[in-house]
N, CA, C and O atoms as a GROMACS GRO file, in nm:
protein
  288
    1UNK      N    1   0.084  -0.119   0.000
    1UNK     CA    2   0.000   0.000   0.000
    1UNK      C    3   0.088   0.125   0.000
    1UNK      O    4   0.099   0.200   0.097
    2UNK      N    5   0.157   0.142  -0.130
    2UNK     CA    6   0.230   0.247  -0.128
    2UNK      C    7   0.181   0.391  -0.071
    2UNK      O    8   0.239   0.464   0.011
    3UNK      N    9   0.057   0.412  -0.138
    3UNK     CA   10   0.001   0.540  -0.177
    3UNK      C   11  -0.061   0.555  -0.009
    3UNK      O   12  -0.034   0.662   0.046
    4UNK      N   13  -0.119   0.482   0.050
    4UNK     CA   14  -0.133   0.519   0.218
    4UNK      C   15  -0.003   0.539   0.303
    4UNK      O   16   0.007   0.581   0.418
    5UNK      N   17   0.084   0.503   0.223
    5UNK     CA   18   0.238   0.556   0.325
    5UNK      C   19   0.258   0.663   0.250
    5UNK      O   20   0.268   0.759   0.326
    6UNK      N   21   0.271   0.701   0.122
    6UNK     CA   22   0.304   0.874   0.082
    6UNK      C   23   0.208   0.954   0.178
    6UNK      O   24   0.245   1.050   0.246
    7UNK      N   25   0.082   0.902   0.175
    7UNK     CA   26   0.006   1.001   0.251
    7UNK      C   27   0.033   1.033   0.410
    7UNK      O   28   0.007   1.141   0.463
    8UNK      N   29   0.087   0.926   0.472
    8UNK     CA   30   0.103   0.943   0.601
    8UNK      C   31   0.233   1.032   0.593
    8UNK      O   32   0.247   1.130   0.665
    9UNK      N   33   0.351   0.980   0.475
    9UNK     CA   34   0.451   1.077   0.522
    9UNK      C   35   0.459   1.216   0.497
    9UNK      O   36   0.543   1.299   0.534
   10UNK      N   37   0.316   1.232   0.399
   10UNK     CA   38   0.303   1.425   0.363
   10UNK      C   39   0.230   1.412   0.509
   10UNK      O   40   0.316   1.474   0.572
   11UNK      N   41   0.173   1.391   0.566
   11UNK     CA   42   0.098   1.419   0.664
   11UNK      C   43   0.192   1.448   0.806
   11UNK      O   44   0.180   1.546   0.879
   12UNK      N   45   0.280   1.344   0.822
   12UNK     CA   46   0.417   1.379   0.868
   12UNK      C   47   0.489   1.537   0.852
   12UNK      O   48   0.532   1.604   0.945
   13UNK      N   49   0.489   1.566   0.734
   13UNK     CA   50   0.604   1.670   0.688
   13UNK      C   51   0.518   1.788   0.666
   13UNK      O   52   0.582   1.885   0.625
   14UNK      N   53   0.355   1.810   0.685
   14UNK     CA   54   0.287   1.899   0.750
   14UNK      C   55   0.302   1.938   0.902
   14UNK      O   56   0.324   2.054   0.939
   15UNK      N   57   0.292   1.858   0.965
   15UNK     CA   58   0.256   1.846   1.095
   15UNK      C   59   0.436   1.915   1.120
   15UNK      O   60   0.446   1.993   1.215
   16UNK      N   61   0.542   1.893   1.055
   16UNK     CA   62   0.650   1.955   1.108
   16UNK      C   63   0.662   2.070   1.065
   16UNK      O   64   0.708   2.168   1.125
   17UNK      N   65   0.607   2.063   0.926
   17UNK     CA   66   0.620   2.238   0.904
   17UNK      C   67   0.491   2.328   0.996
   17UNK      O   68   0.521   2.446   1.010
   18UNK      N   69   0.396   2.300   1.040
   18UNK     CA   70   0.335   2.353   1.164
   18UNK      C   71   0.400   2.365   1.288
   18UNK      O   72   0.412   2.482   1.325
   19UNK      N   73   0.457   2.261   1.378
   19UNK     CA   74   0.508   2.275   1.434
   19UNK      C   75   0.647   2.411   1.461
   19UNK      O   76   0.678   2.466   1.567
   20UNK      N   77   0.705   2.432   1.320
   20UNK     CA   78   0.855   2.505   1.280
   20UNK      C   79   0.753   2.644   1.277
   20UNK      O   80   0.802   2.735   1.344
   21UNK      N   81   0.637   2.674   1.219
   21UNK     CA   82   0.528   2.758   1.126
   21UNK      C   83   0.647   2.769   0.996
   21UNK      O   84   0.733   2.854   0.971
   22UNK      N   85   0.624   2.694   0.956
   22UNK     CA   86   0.698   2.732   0.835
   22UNK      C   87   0.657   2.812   0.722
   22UNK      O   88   0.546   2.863   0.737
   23UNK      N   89   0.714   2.837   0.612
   23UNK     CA   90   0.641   2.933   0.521
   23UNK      C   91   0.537   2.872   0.436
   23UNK      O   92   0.546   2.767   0.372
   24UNK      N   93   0.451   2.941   0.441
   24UNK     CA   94   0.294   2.993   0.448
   24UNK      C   95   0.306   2.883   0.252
   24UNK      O   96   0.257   2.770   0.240
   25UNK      N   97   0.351   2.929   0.179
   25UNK     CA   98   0.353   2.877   0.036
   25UNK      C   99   0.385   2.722   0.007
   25UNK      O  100   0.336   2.638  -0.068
   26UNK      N  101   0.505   2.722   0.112
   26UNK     CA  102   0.577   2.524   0.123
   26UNK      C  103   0.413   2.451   0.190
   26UNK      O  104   0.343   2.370   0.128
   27UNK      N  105   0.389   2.496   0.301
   27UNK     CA  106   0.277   2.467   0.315
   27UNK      C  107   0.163   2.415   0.266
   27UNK      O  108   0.108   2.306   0.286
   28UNK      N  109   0.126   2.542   0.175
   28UNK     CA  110   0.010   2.529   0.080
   28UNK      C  111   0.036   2.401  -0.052
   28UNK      O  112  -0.028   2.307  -0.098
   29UNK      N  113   0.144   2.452  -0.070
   29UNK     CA  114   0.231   2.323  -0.168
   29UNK      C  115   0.196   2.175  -0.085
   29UNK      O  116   0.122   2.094  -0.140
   30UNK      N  117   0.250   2.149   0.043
   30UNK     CA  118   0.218   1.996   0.087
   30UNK      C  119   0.074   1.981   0.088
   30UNK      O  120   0.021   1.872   0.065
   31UNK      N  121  -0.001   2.103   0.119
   31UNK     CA  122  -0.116   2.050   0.104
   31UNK      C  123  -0.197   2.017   0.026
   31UNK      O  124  -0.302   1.959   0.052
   32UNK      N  125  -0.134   2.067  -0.134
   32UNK     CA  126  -0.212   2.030  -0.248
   32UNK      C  127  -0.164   1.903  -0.260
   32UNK      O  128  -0.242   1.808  -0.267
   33UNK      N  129  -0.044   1.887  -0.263
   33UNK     CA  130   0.035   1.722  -0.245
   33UNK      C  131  -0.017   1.632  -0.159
   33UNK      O  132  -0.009   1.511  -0.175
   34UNK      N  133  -0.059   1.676  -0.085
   34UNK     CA  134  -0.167   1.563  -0.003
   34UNK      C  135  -0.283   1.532  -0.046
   34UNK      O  136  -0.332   1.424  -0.016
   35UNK      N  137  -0.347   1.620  -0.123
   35UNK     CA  138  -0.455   1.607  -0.202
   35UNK      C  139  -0.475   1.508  -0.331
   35UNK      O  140  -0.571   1.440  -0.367
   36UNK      N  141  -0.341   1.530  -0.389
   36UNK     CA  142  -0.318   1.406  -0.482
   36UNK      C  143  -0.287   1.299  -0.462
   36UNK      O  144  -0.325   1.218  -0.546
   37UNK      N  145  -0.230   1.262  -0.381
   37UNK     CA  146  -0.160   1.156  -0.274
   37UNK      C  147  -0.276   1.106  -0.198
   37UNK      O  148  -0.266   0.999  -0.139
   38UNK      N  149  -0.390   1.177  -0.195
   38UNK     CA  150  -0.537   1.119  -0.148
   38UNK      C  151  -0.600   1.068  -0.234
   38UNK      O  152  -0.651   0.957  -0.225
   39UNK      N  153  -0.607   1.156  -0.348
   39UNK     CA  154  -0.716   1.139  -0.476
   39UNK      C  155  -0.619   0.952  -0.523
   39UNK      O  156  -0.681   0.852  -0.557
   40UNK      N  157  -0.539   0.955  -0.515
   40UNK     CA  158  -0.450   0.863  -0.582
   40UNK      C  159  -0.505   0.721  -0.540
   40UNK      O  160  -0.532   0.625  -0.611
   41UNK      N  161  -0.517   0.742  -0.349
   41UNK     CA  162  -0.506   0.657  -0.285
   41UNK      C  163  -0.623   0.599  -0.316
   41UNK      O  164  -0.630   0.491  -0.376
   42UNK      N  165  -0.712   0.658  -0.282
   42UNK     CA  166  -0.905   0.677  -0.352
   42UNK      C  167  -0.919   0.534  -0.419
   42UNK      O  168  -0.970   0.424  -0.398
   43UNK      N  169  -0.817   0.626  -0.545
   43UNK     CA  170  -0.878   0.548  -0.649
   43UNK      C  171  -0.785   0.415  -0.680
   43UNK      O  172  -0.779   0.373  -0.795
   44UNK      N  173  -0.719   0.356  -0.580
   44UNK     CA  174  -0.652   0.264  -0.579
   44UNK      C  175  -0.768   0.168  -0.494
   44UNK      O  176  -0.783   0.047  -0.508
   45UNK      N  177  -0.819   0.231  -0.432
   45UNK     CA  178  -0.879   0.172  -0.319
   45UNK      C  179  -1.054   0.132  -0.356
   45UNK      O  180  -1.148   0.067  -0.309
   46UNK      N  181  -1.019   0.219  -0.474
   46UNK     CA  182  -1.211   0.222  -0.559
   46UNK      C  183  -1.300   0.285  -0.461
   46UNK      O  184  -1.421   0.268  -0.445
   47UNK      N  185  -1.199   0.378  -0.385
   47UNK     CA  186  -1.352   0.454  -0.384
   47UNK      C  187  -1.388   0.558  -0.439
   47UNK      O  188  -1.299   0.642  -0.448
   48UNK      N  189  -1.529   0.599  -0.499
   48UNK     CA  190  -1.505   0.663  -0.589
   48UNK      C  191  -1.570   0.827  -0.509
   48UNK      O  192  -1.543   0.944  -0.534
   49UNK      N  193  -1.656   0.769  -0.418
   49UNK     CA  194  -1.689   0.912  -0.336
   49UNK      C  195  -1.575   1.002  -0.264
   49UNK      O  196  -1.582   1.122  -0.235
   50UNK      N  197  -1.461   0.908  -0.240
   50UNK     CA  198  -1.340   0.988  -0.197
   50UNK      C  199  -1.206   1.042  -0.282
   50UNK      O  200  -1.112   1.118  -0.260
   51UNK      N  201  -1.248   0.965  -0.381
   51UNK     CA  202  -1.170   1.049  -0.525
   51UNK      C  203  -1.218   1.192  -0.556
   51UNK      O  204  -1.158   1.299  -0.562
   52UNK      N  205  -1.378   1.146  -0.580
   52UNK     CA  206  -1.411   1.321  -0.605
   52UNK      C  207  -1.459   1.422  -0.550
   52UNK      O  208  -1.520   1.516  -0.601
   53UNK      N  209  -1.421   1.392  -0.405
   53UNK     CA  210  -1.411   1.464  -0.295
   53UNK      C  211  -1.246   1.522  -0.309
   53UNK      O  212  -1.224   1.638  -0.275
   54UNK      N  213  -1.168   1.464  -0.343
   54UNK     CA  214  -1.018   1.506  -0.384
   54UNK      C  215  -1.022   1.581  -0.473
   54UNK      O  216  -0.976   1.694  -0.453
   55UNK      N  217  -1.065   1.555  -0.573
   55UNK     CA  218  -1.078   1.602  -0.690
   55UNK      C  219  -1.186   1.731  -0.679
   55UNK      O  220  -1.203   1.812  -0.771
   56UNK      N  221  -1.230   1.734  -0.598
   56UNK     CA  222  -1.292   1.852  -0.614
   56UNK      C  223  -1.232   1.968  -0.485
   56UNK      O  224  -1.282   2.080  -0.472
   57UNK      N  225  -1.140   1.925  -0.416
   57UNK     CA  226  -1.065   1.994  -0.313
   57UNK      C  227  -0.967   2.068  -0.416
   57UNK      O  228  -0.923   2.183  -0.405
   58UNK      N  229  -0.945   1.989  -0.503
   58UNK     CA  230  -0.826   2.053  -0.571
   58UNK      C  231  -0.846   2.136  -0.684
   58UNK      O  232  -0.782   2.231  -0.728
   59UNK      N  233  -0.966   2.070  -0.725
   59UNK     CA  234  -1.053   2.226  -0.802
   59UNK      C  235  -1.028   2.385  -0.714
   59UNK      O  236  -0.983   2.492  -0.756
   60UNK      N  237  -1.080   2.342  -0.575
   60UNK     CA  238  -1.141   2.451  -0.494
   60UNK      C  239  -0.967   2.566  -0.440
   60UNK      O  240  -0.950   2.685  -0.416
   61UNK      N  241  -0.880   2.449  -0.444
   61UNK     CA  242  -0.709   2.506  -0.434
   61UNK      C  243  -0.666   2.582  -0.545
   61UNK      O  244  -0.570   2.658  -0.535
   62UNK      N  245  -0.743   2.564  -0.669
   62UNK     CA  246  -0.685   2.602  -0.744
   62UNK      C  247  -0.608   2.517  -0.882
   62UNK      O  248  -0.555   2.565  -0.982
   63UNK      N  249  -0.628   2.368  -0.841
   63UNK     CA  250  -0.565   2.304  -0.957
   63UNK      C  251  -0.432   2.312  -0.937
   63UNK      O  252  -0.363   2.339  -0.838
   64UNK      N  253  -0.404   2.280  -1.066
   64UNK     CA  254  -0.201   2.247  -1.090
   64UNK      C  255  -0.142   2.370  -1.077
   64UNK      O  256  -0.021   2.379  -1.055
   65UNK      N  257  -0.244   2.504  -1.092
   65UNK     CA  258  -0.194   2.656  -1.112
   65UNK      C  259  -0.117   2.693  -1.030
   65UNK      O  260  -0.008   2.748  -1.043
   66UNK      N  261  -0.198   2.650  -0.900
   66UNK     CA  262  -0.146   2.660  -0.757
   66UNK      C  263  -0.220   2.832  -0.763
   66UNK      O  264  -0.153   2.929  -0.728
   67UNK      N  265  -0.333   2.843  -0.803
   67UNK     CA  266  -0.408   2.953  -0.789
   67UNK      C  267  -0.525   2.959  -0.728
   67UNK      O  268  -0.615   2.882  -0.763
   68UNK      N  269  -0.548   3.066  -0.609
   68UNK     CA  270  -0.686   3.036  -0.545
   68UNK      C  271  -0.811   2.990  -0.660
   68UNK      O  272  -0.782   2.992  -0.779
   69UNK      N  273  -0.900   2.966  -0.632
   69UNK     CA  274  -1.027   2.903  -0.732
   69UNK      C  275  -1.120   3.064  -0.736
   69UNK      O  276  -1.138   3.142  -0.642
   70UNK      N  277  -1.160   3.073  -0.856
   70UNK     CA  278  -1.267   3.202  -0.848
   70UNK      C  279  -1.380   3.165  -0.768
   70UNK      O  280  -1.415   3.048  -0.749
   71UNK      N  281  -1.448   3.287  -0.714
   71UNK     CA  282  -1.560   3.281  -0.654
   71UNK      C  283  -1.682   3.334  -0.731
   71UNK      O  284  -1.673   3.457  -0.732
   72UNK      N  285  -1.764   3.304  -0.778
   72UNK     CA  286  -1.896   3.408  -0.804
   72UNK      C  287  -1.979   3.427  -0.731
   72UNK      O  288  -2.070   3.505  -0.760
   0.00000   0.00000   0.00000
């Protein structure tokens, strides 16, 4: 179960950059990386309600842009 150990170790290397407060952007970065590293896991795992629950987190981040999401 590869993809549940990437996730634990971004989850890891959050929790230290909180701990440090590290910068605000590395941050935001692990956390989109956790998002894929979820969506991944998801869909290894077949589920499909927690894929596009990922998939739609990462809409809401902004995508690959790494740009907030518009609001209307």
């Amino acid at each position: 179960m590869d993809e549940a150990a990437r996730v634990l170790r971004r989850l890891e290397r959050i929790e230290a950059l909180e701990r440090t407060r590290g910068p605000t952007a590395t941050m935001l970065g692990e956390l989109r990386a956790l998002v894929r590293e979820a969506e991944a896991w998801a869909r290894v795992e077949g589920d499909g309600r927690a894929s596009a629950a990922a998939a739609r987190l990462t809409t809401t981040l902004g995508g690959k842009k790494g740009l907030p999401a518009s609001r209307s």
